[in-house]
C-alpha positions as CSV (number, residue, x, y, z in Angstrom):
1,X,118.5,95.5,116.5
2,X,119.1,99.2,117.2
3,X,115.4,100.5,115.9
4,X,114.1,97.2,118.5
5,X,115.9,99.0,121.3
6,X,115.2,102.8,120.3
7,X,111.4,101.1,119.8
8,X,111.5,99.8,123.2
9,X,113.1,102.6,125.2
10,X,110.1,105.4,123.6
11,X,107.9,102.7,124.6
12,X,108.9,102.6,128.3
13,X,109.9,106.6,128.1
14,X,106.7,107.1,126.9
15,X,104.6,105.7,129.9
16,X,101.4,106.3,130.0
17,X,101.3,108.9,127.2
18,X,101.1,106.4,124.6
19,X,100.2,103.3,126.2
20,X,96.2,102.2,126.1
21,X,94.3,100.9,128.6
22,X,94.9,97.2,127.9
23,X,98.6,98.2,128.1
24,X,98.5,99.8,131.6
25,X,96.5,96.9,133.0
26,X,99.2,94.6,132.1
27,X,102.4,97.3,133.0
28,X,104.0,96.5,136.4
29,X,107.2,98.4,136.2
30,X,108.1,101.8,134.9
31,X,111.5,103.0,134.1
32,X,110.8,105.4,136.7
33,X,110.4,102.9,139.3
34,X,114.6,102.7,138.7
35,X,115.3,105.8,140.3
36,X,118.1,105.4,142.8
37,X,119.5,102.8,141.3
38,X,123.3,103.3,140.9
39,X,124.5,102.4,136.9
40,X,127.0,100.2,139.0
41,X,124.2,97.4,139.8
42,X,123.1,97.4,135.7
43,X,126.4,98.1,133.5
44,X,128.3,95.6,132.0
45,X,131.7,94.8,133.7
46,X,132.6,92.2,130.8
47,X,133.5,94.4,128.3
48,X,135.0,94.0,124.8
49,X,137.8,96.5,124.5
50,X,140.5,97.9,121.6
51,X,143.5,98.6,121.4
52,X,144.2,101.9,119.8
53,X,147.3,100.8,118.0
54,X,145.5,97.8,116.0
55,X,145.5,98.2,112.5
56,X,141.7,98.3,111.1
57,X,142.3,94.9,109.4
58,X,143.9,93.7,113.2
59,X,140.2,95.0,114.2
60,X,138.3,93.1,111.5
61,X,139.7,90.2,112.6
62,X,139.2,89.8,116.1
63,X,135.4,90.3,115.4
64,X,133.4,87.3,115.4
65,X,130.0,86.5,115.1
66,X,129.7,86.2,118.6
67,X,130.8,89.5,118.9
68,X,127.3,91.4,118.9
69,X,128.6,94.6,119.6
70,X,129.0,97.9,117.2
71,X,130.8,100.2,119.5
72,X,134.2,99.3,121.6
73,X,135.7,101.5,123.9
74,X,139.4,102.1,123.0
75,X,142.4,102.2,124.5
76,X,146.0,103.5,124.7
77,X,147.7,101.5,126.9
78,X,145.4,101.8,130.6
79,X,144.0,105.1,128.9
80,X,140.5,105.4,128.3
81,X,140.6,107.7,124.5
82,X,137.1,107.1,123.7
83,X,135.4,104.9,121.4
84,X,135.3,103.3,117.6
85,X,132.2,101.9,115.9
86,X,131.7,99.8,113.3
87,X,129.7,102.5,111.3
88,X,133.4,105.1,111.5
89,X,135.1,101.8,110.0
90,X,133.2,101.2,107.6
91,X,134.0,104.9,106.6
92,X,137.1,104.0,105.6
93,X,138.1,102.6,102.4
94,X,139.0,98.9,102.9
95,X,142.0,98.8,100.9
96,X,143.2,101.2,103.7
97,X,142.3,99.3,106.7
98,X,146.3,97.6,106.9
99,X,147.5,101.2,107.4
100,X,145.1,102.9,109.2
101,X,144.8,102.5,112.9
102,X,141.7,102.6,115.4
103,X,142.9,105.8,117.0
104,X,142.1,107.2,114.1
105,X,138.6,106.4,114.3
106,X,138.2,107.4,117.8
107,X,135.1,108.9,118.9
108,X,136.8,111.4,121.5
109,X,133.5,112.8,122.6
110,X,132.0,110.0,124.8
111,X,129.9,110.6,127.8
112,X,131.8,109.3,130.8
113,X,129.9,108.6,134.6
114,X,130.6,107.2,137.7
115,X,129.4,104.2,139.3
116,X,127.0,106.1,141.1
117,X,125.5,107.7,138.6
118,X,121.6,107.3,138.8
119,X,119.9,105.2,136.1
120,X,117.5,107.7,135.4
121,X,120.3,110.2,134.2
122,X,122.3,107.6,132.6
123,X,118.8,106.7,130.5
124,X,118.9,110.2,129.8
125,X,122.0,111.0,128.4
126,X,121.2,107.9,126.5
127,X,118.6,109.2,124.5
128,X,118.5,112.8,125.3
129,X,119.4,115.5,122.9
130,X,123.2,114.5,122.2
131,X,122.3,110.7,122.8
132,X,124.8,108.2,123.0
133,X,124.8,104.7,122.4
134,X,127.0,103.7,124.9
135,X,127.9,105.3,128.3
136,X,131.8,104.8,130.0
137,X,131.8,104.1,133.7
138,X,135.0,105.1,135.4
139,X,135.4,105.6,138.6
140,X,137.0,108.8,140.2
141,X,141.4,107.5,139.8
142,X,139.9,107.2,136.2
143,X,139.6,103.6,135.3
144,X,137.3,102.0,133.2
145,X,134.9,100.0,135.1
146,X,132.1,99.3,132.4
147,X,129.6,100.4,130.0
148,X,125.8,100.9,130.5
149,X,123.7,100.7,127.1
150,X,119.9,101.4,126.6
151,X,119.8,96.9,126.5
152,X,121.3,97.3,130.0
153,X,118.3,99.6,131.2
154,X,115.7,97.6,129.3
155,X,117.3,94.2,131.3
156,X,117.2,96.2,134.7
157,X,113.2,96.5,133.7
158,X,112.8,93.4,133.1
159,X,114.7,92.5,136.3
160,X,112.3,94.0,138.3
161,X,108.8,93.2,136.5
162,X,110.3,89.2,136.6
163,X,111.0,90.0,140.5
164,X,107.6,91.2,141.9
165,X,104.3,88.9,141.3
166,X,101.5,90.4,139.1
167,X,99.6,92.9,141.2
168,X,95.9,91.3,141.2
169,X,93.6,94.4,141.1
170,X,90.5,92.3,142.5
171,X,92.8,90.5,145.4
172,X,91.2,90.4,148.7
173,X,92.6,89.0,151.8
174,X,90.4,87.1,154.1
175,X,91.3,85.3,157.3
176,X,89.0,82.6,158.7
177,X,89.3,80.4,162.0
């Protein structure tokens, strides 16, 4: 799922660099047209968060196969401490996961933005030099608010192509009596 989404995002990043001209008949949206767009109207407000005092076996457990997620932010009470992925639990030894806890696992260095936060900069700290797999929206007082993933930018694209008919390139408008 992750190489569909990194396959997807260089696609759209790409633009018309890469894309023939078959392609570009067919395109109707480009991430840039998502400039302006607050991360507010795109992030995910549902989100699927940890406890830092959970045991990693605690954490196992409350994953489900509905869960289709591989990094959670984490928690200390109403503080925000970062996040923990799957990959940094599966670092540790199973036969330590009733004694170790998920704030041990914390990812401290997590990119957080506001609500305001432009799309196009959000894309970018997604899969800019340092990328990120997941970006923290907190507002100002410092609450959480939601997360923006690249799948949130990719749906926003989507959004917009499913919103606006296909532009016909031959259209002409006639009036008659």
């Amino acid at each position: 799922m992750p190489g569909l989404v990194g396959a997807a995002v260089a696609y759209a990043v790409s633009g018309d660099a890469s894309a023939s001209g078959d392609q570009r008949l067919h395109e109707e949206i480009k991430v840039q047209d998502l400039r302006n767009l607050p991360v507010g109207e795109i992030m995910q407000q549902q989100v699927i968060s940890v406890p830092a005092s959970l045991t990693l076996s605690e954490f196992a457990a409350m994953l489900t196969p509905h869960v289709h997620h591989e990094i959670f932010p984490v928690f200390e009470g109403q503080k925000l401490l970062g996040t923990c992925s799957l990959w940094a639990m599966s670092q540790v030894s199973p036969k330590k996961w009733s004694t170790s806890k998920v704030a041990e696992i914390v990812n401290h260095r997590v990119h957080r933005i506001s609500p305001d936060t432009d799309v196009m900069e959000a894309l970018r700290l997604l899969v800019g030099e340092h990328n990120q797999p997941i970006l923290l929206v907190v507002q100002e007082e410092g609450r959480t608010v939601g997360i923006v993933t690249k799948t949130d930018i990719l749906k926003a694209l989507k959004l917009r192509r499913d919103s606006f008919p296909a532009r016909d390139e031959n259209f002409q408008l006639s009036l008659t009596d």
